[in-house]
N, C-alpha and C positions, 0 to 999 in steps of 0.2 A: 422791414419798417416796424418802429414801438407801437402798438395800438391803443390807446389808452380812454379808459372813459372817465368821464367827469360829471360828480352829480351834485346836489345838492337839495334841499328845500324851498321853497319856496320864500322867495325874496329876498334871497340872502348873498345875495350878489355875483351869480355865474357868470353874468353874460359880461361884466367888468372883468374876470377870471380872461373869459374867454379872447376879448379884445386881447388882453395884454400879451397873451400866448398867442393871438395872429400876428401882434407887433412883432415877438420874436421871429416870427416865419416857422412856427407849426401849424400844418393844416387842422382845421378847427371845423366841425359842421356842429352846428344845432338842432337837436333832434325836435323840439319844437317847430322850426320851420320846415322842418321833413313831414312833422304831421299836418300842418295844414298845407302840403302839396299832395300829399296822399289822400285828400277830402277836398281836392279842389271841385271845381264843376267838371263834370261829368267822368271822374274819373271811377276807379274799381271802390274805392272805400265810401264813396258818398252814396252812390247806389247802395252799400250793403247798408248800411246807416240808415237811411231812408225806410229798405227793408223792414229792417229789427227793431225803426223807432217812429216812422212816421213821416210821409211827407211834409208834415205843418213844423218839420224840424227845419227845411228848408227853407231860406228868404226867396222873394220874388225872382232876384235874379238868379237863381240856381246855388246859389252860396248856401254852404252849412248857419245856420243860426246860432252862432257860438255862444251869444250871450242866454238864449234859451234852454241850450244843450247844457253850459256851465251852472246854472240851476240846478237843476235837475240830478247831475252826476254828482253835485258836489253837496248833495241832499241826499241820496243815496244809493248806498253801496253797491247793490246789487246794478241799478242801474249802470255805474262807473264799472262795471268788471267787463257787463258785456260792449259798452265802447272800449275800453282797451283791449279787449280781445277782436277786436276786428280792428283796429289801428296798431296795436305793437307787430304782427306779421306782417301789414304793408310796408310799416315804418324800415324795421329788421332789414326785409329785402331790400331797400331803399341805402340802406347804411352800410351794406356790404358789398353793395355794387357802387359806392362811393371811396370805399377804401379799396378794393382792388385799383382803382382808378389813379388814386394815391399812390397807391404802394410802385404801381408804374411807373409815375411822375418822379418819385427818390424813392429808390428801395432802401436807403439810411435815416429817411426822414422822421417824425413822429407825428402822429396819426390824434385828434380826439376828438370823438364823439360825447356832445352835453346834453344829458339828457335828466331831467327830473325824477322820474320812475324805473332807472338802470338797476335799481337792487330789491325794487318790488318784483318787478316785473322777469327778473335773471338775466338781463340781459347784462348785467356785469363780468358777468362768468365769459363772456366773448374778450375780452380783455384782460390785456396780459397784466396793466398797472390798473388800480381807480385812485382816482382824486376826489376825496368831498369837501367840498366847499361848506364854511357853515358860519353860523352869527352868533349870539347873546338871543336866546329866546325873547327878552324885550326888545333889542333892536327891530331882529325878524320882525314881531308884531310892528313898530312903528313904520317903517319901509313899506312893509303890504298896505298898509292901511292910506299910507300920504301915497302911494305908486297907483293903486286901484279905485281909490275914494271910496274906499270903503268901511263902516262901522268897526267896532272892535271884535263886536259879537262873532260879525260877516267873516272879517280877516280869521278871527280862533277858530270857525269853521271850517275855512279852507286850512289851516295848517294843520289840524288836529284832523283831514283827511289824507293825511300822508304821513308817512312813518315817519317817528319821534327823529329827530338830529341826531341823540345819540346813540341810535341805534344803528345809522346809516353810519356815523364814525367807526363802529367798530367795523367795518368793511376797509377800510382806507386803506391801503401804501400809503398815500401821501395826504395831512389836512392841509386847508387854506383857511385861517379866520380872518373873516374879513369886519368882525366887529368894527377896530376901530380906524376905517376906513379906506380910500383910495392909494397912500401912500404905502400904507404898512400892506394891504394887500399887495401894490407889485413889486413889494419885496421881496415878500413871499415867496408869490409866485415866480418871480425870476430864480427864485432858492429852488421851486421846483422844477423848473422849466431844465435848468443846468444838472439837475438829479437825471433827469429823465433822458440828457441827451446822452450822458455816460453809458445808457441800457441801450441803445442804438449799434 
């Protein structure tokens, strides 16, 4: 089975990536939704959280406080290192016990994991292809900002806490612009979807 990860920045259109390669019938998980099952209630990463950052992180009903937590990390750095280091090894474990799973299911099939932080964090080096997805630095800012309601200021701060777009470009196998828009993105992507099935 291809294993392939797929990344992007922020706001720049993955998870429209992502649908259109499940429409094709490649298994797709989102590592975003892997992390908030790794920090649900009472599992192993919400305990360590709690640990390293404080019960008042927690909501009443045992949920992570994402909008308190998302302050906070994306204010500073230090802070943001030590929740990725207790959520990228839960996550990891999580993602490779979903592609063995896969690869069982079709061992011809292709495999991708979307994750945000795949080439911060190394986890791209587990995959055989990556895909980055990416936009028009002003588009980006326009998206984040109507997607989150949030400021101009707010949005340059979350984008300007992750590494530049084109520095994640130069990682690539394969780009995806999705500047300008839905259409030209599943062309695209279907242009890489058929690249990808030939490496199977």
């Amino acid at each position: 089975m291809l294993k392939v990860g797929l990344t992007g920045s922020i706001a720049v259109g993955k998870s429209y990536v992502c649908e259109v390669l499940r429409e094709l019938g490649v298994f797709v998980l989102d590592a975003d939704q892997t992390a908030r099952e790794v920090v649900a209630p009472g599992s192993k990463g919400l305990v360590l959280i709690a640990e390293k950052f404080g019960a008042d992180f927690l909501l009443p009903n045992g949920e992570l406080d994402r909008v308190k937590m998302g302050a906070i990390v994306f204010a500073d750095e230090a802070k943001r290192e030590l929740l990725n280091s207790i959520i990228h090894p839960l996550v990891f474990e999580a993602q490779n016990e979903w592609l063995i799973e896969k690869e069982q299911a079709n061992p011809r099939g292709v495999a991708v994991i979307d994750a945000a932080l795949m080439i911060e964090s190394g986890g791209y080096k587990r995959f055989t292809k990556l895909v980055v997805v990416w936009c028009q630095p002003e588009i980006q800012l326009q998206r984040l900002m109507l997607r989150n309601n949030l400021s101009e200021a707010e949005a340059l701060k979350r984008i300007r806490a992750q590494m530049p777009q084109e520095e994640k470009k130069l990682y690539a196998d394969f780009l995806i612009d999705t500047t300008d828009g839905f259409e030209n993105t599943r062309k695209q992507t279907i242009e890489v979807f058929e690249q990808l099935t030939l490496l199977t």
